[in-house]
VMD Tcl script that draws the C-alpha trace (Angstrom):
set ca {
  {7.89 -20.66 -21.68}
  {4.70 -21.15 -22.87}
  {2.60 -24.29 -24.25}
  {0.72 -23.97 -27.37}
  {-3.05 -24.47 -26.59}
  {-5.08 -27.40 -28.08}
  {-7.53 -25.18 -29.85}
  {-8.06 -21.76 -31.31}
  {-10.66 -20.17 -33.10}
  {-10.65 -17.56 -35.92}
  {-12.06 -14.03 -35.88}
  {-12.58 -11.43 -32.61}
  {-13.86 -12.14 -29.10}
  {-11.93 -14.86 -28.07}
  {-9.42 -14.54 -24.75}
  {-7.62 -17.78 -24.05}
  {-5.72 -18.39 -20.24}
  {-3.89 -21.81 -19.36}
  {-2.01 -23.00 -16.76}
  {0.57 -25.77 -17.09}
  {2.65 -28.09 -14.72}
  {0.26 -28.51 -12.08}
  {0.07 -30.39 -8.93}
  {-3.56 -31.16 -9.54}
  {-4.95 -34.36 -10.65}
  {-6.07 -34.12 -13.85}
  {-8.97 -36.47 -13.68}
  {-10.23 -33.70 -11.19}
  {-9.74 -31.27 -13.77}
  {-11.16 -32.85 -17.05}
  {-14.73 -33.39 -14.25}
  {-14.55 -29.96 -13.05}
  {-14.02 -28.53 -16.58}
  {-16.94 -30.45 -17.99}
  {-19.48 -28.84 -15.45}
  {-18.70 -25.14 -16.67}
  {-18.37 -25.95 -20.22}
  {-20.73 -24.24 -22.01}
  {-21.87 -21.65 -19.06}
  {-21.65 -17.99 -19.05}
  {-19.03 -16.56 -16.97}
  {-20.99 -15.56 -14.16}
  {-22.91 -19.14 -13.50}
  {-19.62 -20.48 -13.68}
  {-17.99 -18.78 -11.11}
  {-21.18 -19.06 -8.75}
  {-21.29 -23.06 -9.20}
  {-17.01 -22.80 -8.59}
  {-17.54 -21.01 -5.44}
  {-20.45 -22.82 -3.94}
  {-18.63 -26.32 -4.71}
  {-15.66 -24.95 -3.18}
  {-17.42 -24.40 0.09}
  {-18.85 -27.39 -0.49}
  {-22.62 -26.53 -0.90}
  {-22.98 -28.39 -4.22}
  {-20.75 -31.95 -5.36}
  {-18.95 -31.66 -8.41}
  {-21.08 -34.29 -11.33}
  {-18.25 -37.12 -12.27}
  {-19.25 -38.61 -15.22}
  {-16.16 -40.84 -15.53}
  {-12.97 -41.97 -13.00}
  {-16.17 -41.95 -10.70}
  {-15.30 -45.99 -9.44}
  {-16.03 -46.34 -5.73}
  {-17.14 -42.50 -5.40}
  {-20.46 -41.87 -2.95}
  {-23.29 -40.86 -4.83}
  {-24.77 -37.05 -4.04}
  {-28.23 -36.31 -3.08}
  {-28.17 -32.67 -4.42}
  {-26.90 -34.18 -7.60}
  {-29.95 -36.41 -7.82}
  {-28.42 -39.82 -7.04}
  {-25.64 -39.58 -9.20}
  {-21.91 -40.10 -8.29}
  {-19.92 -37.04 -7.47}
  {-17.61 -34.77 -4.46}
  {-15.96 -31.97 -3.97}
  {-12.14 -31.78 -5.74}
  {-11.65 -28.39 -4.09}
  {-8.08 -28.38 -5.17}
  {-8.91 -28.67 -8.73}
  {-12.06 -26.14 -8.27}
  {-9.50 -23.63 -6.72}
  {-7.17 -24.17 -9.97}
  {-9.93 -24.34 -13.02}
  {-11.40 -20.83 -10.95}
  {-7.97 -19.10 -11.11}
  {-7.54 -20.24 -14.59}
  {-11.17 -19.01 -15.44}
  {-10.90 -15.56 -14.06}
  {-7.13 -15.09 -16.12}
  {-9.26 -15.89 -18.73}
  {-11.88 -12.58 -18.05}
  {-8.86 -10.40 -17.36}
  {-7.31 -10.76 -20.95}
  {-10.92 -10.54 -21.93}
  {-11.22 -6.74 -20.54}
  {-7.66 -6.02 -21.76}
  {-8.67 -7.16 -25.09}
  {-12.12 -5.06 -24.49}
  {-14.63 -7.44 -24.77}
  {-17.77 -7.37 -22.99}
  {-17.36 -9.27 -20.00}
  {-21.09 -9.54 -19.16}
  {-21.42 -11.46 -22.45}
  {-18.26 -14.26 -21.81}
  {-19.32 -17.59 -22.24}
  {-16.87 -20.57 -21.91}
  {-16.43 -22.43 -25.40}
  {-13.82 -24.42 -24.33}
  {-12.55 -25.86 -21.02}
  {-9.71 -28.65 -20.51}
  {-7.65 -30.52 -18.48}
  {-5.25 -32.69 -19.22}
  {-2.20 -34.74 -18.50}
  {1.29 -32.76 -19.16}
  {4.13 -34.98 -17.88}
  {5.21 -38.05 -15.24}
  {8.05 -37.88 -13.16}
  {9.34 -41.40 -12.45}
  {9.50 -41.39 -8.46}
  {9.77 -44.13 -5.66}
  {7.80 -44.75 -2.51}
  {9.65 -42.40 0.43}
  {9.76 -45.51 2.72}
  {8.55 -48.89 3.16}
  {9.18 -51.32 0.11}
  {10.30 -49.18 -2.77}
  {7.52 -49.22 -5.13}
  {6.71 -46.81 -7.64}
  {5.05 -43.87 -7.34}
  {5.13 -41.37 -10.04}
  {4.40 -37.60 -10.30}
  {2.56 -36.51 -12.59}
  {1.73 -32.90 -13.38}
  {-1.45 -31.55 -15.48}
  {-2.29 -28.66 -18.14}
  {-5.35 -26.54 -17.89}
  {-6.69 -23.85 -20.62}
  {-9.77 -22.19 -21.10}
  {-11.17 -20.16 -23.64}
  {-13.87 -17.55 -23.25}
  {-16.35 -15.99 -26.03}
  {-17.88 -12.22 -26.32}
  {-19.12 -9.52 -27.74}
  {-16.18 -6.73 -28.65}
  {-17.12 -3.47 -27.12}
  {-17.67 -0.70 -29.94}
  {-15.24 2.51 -29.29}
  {-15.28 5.59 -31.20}
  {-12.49 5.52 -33.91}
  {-10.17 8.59 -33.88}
  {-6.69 8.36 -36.13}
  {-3.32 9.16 -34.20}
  {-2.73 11.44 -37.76}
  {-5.61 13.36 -37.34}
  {-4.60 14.55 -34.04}
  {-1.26 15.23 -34.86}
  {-2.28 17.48 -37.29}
  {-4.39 19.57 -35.25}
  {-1.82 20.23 -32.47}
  {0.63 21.30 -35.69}
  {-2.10 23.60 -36.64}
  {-2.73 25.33 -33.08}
  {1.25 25.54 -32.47}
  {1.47 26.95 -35.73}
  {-1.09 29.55 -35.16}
  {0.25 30.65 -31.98}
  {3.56 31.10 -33.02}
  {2.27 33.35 -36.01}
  {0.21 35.69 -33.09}
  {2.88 36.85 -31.27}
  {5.51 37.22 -34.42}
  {2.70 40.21 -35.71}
  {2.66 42.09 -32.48}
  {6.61 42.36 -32.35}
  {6.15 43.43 -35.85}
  {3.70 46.28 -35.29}
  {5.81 47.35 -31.78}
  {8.73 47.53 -33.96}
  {7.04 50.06 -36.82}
  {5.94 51.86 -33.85}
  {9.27 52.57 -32.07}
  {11.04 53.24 -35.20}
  {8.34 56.12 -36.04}
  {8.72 57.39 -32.37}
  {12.41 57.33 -32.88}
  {12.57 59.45 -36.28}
  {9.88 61.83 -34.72}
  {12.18 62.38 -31.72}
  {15.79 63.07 -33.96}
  {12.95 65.15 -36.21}
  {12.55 67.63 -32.28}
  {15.75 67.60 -31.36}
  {16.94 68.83 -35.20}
  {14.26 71.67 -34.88}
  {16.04 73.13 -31.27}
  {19.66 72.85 -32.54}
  {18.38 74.93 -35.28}
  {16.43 77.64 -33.43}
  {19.61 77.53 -31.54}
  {22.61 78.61 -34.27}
  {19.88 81.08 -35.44}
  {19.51 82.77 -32.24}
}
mol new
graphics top color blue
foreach p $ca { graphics top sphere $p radius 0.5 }
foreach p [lrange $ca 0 end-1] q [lrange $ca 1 end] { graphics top cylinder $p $q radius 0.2 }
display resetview
């Protein structure tokens, strides 16, 4: 089973990855997502692995209510959804595998498009204690990267056929020639020895 993805674009250089029914909140995902939207592959996955050691917050723009604000960010709300980070960098490096299969330049990859977003909710009910709702819900991620195809020298599947028919062909036509000379040759050696052997049954009635 696979989901249909939200966008695609037309033409070559596009890879696409996506991950669905996750235990992630998607809120996390739609703020992580926003940060690498727009990067190149490789600043991406440095900011993903610095904020999952938790060197650099994570910007929230929205779903930010009662969040700390961050001093690296520059007084601005934010933390560290490492969960989510752990997902979107999974997701992202999918992405640059199809990308090499596809043979695109991977130093060239830039994210054009990077989302999260909510898939289903499971009706559930508090484990214990008054029994109050409390739902699962699961989230979809997808990411699509853009790049330069790598060039690769063209050479038709007919073309080489026909050159191994040619050089099976010409060996098989080598050898039939010798066997055709050896043959001549023994059949010459054969008449010239019935030719001897004529001559001494003849010298012999005469003697």
């Amino acid at each position: 089973m696979s989901l249909k993805y939200s966008i695609k674009y037309e033409g070559e250089g596009y890879s696409y990855a996506q991950e669905y029914g996750l235990n992630v909140s998607y809120k996390d995902l739609t703020q992580v997502c926003k940060n690498i939207r727009g990067l190149p592959v490789a600043k991406a996955l440095d900011f993903l692995n610095k904020a999952e050691k938790m060197d650099t917050a994570v910007l929230f723009s929205t779903y930010n209510k009662h969040m700390g604000h961050r001093r690296e960010l520059g007084g601005k709300k934010g933390c560290y959804p490492v969960k989510a980070i752990k997902m979107v960098k999974k997701v992202l490096l999918n992405a640059v595998n199809n990308a090499r299969v596809l043979q695109i330049d991977e130093q060239s990859l830039v994210i054009v498009h990077a989302a999260g977003n909510k898939q289903m909710i499971h009706s559930r009910l508090a484990p214990k204690g008054k029994r109050m709702k409390a739902n699962y819900e699961t989230a979809k991620l997808e990411i699509a990267l853009k790049g330069e195809v790598k060039k690769i020298a063209e050479v038709s599947l007919p073309e080489k056929k026909k050159k191994k028919k040619v050089e099976t062909e010409e060996q098989s036509e080598v050898p039939q020639v010798e066997t055709t000379e050896n043959k001549e040759v023994e059949t010459e050696v054969a008449q010239e020895e019935v030719k001897t052997v004529k001559k001494k049954t003849s010298k012999k009635k005469g003697e």
